[in-house]
PDB file of N, CA, C and O in Angstrom:
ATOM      1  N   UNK A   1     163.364 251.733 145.513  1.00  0.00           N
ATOM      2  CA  UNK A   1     164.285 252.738 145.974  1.00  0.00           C
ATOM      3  C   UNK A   1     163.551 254.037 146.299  1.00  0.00           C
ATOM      4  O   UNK A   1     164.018 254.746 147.191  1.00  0.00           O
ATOM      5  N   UNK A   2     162.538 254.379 145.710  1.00  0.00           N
ATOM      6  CA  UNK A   2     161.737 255.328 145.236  1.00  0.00           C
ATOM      7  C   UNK A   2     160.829 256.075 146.861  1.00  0.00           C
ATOM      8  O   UNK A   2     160.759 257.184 147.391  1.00  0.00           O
ATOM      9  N   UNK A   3     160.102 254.231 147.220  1.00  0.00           N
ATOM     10  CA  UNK A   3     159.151 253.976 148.591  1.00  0.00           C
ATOM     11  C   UNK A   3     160.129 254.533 149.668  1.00  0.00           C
ATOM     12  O   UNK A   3     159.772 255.472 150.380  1.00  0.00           O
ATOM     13  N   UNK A   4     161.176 254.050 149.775  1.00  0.00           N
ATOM     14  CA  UNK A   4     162.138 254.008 151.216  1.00  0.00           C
ATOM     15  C   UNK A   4     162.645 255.834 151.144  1.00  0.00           C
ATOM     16  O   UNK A   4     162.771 256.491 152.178  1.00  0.00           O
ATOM     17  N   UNK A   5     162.813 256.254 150.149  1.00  0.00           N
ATOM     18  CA  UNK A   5     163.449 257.786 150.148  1.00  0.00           C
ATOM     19  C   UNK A   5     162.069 258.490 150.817  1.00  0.00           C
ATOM     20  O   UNK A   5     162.152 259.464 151.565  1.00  0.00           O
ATOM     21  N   UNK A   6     160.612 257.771 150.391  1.00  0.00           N
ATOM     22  CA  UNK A   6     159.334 258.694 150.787  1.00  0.00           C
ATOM     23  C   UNK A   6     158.996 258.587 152.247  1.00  0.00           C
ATOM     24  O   UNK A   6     158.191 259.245 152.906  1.00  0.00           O
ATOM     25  N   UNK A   7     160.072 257.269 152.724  1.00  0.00           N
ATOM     26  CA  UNK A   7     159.265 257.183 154.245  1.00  0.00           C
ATOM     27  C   UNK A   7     160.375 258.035 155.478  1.00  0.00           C
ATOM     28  O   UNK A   7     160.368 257.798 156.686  1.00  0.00           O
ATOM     29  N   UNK A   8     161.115 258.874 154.889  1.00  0.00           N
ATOM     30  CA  UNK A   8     162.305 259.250 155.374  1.00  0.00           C
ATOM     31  C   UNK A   8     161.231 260.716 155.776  1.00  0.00           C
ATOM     32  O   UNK A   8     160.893 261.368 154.789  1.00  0.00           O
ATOM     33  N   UNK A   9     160.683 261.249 157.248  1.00  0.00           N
ATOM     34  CA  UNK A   9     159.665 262.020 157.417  1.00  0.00           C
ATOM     35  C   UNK A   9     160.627 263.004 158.247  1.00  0.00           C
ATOM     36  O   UNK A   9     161.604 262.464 158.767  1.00  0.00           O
ATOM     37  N   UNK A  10     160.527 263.840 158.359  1.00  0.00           N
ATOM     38  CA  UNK A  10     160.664 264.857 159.301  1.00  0.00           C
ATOM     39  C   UNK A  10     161.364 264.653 160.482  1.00  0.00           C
ATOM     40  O   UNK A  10     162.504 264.892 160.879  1.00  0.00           O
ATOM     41  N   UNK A  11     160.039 263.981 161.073  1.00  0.00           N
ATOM     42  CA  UNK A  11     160.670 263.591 162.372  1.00  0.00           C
ATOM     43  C   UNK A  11     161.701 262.625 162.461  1.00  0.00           C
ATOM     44  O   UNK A  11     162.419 262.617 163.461  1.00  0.00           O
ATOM     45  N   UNK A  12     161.949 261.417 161.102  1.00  0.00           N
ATOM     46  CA  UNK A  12     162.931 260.578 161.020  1.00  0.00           C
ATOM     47  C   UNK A  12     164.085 261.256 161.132  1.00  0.00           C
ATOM     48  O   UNK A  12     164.665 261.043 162.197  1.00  0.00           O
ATOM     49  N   UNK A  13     164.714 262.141 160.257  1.00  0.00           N
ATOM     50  CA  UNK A  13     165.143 263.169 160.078  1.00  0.00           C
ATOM     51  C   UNK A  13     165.766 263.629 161.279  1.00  0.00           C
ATOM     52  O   UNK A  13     166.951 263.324 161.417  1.00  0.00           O
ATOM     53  N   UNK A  14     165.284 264.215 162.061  1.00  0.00           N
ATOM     54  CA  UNK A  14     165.729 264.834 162.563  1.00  0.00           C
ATOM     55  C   UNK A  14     166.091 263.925 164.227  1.00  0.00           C
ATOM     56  O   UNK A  14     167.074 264.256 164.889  1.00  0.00           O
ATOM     57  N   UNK A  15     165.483 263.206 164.526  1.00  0.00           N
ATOM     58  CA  UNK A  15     166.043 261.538 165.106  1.00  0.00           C
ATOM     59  C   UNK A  15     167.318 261.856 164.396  1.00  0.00           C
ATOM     60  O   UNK A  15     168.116 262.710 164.782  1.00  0.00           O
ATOM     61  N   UNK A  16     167.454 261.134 163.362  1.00  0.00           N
ATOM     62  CA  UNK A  16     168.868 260.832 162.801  1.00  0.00           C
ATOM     63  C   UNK A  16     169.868 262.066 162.888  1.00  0.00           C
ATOM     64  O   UNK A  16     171.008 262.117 162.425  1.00  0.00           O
ATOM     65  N   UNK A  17     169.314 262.856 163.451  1.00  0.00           N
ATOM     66  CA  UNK A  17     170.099 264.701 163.394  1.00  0.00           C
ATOM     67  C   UNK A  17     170.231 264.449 164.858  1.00  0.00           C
ATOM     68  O   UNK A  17     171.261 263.818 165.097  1.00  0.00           O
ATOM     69  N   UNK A  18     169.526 264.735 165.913  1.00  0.00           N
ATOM     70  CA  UNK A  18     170.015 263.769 167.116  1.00  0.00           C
ATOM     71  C   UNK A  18     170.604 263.006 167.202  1.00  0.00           C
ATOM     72  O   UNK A  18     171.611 263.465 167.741  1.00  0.00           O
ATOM     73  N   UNK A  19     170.756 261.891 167.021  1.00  0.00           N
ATOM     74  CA  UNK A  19     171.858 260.677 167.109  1.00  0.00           C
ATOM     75  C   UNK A  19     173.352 261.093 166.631  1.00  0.00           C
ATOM     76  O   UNK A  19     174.401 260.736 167.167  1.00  0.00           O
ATOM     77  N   UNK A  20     173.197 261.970 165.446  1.00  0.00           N
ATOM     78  CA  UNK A  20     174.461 262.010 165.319  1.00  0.00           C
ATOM     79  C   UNK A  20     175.312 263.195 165.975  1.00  0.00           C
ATOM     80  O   UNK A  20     176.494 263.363 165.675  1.00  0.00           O
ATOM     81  N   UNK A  21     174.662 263.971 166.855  1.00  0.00           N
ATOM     82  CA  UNK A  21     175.094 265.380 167.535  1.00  0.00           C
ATOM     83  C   UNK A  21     175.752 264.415 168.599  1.00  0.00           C
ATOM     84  O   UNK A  21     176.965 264.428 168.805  1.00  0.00           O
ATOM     85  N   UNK A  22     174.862 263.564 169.271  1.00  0.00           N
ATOM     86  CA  UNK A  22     175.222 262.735 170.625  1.00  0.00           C
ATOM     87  C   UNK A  22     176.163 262.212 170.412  1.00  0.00           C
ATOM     88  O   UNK A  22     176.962 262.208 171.349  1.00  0.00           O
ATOM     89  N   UNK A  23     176.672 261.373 168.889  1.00  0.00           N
ATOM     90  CA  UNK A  23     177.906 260.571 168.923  1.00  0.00           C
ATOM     91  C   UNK A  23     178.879 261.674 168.539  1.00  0.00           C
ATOM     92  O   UNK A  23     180.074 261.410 168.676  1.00  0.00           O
ATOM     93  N   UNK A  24     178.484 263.067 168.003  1.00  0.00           N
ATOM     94  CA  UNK A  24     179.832 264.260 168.077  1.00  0.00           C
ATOM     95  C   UNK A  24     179.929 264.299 169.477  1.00  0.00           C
ATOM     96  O   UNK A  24     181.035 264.039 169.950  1.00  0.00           O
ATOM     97  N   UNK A  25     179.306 264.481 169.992  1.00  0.00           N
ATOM     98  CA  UNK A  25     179.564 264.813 171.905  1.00  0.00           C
ATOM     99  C   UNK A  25     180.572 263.614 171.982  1.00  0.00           C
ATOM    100  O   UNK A  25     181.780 263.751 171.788  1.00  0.00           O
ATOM    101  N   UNK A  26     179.981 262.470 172.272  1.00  0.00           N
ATOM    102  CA  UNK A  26     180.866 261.577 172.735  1.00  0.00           C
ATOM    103  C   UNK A  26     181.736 261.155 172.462  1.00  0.00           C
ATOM    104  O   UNK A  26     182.404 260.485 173.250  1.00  0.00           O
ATOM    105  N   UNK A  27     182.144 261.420 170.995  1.00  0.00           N
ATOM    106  CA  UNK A  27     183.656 261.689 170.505  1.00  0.00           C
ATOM    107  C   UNK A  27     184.386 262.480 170.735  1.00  0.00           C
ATOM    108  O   UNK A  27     185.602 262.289 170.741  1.00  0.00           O
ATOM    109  N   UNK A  28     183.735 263.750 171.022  1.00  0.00           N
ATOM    110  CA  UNK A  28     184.340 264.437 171.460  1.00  0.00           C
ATOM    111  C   UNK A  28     185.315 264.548 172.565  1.00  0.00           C
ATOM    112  O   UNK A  28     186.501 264.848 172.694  1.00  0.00           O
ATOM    113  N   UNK A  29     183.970 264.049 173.575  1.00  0.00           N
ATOM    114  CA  UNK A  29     184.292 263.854 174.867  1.00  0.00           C
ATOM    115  C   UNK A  29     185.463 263.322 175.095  1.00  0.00           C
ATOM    116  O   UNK A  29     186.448 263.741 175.703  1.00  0.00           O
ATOM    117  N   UNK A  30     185.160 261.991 174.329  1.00  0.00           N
ATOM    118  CA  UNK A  30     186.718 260.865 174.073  1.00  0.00           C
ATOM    119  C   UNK A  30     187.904 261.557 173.904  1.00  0.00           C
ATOM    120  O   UNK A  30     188.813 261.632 174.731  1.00  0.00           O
ATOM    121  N   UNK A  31     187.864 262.076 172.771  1.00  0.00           N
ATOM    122  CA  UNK A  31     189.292 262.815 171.989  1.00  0.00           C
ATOM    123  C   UNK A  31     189.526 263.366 173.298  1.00  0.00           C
ATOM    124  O   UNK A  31     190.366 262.751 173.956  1.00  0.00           O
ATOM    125  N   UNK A  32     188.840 264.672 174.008  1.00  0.00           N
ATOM    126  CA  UNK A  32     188.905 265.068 174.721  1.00  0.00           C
ATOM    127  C   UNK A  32     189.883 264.636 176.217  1.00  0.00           C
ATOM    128  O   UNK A  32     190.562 265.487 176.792  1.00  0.00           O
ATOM    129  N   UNK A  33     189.821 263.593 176.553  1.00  0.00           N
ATOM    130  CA  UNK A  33     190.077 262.667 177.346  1.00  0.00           C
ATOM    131  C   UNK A  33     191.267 262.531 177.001  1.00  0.00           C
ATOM    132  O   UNK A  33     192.104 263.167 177.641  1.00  0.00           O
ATOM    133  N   UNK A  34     191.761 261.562 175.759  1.00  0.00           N
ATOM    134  CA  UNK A  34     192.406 261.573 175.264  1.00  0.00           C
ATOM    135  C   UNK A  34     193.969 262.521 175.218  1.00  0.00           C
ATOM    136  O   UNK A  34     195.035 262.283 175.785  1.00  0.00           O
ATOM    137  N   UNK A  35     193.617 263.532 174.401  1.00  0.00           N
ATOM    138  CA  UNK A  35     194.281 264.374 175.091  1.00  0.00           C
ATOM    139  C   UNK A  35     194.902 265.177 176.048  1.00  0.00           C
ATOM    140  O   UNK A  35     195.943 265.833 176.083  1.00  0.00           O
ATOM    141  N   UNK A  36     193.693 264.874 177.057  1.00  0.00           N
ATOM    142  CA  UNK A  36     194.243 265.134 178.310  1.00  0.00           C
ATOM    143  C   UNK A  36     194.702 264.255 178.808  1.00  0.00           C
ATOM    144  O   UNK A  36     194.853 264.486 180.008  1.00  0.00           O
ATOM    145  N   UNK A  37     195.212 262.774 178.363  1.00  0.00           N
ATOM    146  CA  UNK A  37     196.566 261.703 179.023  1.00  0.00           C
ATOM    147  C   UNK A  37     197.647 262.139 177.828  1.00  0.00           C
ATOM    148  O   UNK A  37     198.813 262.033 178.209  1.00  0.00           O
ATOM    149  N   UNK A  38     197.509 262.541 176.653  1.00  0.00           N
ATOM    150  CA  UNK A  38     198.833 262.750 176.044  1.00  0.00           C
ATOM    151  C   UNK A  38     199.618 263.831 176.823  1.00  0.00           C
ATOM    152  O   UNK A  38     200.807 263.672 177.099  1.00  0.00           O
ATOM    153  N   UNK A  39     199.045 264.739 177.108  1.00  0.00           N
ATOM    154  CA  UNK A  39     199.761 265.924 177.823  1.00  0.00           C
ATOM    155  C   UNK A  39     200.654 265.918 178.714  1.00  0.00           C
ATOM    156  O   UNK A  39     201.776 266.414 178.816  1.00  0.00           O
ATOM    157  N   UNK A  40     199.550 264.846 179.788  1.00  0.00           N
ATOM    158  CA  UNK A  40     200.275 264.282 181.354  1.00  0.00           C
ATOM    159  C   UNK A  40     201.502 263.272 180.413  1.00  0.00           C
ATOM    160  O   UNK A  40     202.721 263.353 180.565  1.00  0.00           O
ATOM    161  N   UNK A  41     201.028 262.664 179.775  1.00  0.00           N
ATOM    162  CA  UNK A  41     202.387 261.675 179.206  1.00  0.00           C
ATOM    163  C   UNK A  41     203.637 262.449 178.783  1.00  0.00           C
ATOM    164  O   UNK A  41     204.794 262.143 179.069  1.00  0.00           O
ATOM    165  N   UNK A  42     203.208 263.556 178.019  1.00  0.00           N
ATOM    166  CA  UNK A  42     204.295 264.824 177.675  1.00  0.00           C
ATOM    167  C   UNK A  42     204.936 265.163 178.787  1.00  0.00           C
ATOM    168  O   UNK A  42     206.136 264.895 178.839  1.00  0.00           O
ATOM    169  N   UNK A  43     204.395 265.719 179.745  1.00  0.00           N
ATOM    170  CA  UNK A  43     204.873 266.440 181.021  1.00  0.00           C
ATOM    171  C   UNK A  43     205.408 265.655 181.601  1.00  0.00           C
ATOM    172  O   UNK A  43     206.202 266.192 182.373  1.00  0.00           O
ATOM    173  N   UNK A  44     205.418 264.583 181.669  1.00  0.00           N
ATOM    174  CA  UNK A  44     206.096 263.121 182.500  1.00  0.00           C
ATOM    175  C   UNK A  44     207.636 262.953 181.896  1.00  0.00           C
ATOM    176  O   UNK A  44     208.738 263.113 182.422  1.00  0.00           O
ATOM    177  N   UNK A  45     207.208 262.543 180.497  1.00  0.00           N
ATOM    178  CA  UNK A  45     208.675 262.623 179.529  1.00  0.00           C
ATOM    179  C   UNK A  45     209.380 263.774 179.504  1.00  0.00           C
ATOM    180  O   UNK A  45     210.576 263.509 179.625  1.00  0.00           O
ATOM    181  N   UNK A  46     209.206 264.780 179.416  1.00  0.00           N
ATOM    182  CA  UNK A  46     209.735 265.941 179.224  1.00  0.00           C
ATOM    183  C   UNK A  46     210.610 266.443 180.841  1.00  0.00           C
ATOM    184  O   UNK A  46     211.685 267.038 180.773  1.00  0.00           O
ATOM    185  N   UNK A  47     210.002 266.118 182.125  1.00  0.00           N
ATOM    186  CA  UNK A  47     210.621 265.902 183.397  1.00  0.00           C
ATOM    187  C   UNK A  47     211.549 264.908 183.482  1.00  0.00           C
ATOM    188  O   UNK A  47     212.673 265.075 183.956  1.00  0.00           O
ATOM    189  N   UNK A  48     210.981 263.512 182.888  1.00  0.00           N
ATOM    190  CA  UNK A  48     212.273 262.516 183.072  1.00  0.00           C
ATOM    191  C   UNK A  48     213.604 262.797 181.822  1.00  0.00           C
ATOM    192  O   UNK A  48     214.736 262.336 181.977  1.00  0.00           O
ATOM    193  N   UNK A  49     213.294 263.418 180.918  1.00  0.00           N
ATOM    194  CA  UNK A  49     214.784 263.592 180.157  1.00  0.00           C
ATOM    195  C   UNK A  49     215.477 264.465 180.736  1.00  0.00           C
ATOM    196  O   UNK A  49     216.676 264.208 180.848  1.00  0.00           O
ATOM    197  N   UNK A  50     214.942 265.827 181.313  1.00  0.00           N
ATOM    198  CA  UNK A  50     215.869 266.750 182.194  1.00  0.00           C
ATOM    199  C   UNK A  50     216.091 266.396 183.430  1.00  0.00           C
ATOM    200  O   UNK A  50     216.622 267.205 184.191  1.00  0.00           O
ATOM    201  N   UNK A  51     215.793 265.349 183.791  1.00  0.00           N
ATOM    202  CA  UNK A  51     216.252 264.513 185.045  1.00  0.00           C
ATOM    203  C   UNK A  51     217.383 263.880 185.005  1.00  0.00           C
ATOM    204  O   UNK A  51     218.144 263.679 185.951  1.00  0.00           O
ATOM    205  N   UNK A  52     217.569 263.389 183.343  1.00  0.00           N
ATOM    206  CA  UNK A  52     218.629 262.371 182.766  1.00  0.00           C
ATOM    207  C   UNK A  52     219.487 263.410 182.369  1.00  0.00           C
ATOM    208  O   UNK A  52     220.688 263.144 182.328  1.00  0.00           O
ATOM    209  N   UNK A  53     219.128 264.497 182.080  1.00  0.00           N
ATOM    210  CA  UNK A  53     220.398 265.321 181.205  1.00  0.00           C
ATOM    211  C   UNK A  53     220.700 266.186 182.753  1.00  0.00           C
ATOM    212  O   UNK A  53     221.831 266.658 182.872  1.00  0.00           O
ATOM    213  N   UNK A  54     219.988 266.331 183.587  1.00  0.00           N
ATOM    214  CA  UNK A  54     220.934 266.863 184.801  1.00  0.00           C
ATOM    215  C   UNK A  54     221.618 266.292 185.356  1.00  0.00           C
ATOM    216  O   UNK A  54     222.647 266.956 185.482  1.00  0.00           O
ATOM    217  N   UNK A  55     221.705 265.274 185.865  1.00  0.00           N
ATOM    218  CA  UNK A  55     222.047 263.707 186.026  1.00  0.00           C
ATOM    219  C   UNK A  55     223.661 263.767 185.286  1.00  0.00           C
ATOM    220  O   UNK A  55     224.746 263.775 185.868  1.00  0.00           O
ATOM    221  N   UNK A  56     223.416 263.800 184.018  1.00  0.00           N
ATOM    222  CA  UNK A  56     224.651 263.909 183.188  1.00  0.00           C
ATOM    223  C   UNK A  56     225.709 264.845 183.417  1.00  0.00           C
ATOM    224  O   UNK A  56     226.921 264.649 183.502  1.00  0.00           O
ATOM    225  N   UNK A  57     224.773 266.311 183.534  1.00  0.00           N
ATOM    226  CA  UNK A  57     225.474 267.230 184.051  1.00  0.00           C
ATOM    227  C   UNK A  57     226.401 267.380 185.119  1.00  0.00           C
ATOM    228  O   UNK A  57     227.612 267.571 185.232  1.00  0.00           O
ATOM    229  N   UNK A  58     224.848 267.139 186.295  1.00  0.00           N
ATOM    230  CA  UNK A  58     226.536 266.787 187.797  1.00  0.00           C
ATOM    231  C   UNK A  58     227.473 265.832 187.609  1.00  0.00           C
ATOM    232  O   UNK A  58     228.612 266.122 187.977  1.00  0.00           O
ATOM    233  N   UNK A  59     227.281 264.726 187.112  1.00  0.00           N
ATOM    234  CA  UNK A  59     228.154 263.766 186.511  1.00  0.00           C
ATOM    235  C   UNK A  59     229.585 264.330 185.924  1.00  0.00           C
ATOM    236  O   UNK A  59     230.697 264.000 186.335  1.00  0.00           O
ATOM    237  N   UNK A  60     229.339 265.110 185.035  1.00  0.00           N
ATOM    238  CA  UNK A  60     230.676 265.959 184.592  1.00  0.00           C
ATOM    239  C   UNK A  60     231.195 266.494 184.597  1.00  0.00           C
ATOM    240  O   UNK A  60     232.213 266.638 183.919  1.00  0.00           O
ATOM    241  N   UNK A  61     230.437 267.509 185.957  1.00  0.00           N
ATOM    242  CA  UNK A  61     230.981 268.724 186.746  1.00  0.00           C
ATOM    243  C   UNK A  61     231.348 268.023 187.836  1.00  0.00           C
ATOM    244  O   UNK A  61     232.566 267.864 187.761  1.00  0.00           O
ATOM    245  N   UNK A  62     230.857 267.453 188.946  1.00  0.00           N
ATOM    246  CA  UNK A  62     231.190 267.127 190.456  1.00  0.00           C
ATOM    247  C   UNK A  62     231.882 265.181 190.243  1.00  0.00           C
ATOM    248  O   UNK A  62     232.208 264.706 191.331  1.00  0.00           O
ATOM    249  N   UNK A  63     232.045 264.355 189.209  1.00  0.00           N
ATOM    250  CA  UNK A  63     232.300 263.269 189.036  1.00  0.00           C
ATOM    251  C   UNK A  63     233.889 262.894 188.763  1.00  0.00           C
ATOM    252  O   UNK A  63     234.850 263.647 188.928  1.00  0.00           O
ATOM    253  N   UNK A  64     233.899 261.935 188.438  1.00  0.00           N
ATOM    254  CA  UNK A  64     235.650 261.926 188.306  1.00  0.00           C
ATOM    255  C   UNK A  64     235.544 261.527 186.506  1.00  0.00           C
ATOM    256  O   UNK A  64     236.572 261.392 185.843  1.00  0.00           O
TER     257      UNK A  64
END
């Protein structure tokens, strides 16, 4: 256990400090993404219910 903690150098180190910045980026990136289709999905839903509740509206004003 002792050998493997001693071969862990600097430069290993900091490799492994790289790698994991790149997979924050690219998670990021993702989430990122991500969020920007929940939004459009929001803005989509949020147009089609006041489509349905106007809908309703002329319905009960101009309808029989």
């Amino acid at each position: 256990m002792e050998s493997s903690r001693a071969q862990w150098t600097d430069a290993r180190l900091n490799d492994l400090a790289d790698r994991v910045t790149e997979l924050d980026r690219r998670l990021s990136a993702r989430l990122d993404s991500i969020d920007a289709k929940l939004d459009a999905l929001q803005r989509t839903l949020i147009g089609s219910m006041a489509s349905v509740v106007l809908a309703f509206a002329l319905q009960a004003v101009f309808g029989g």
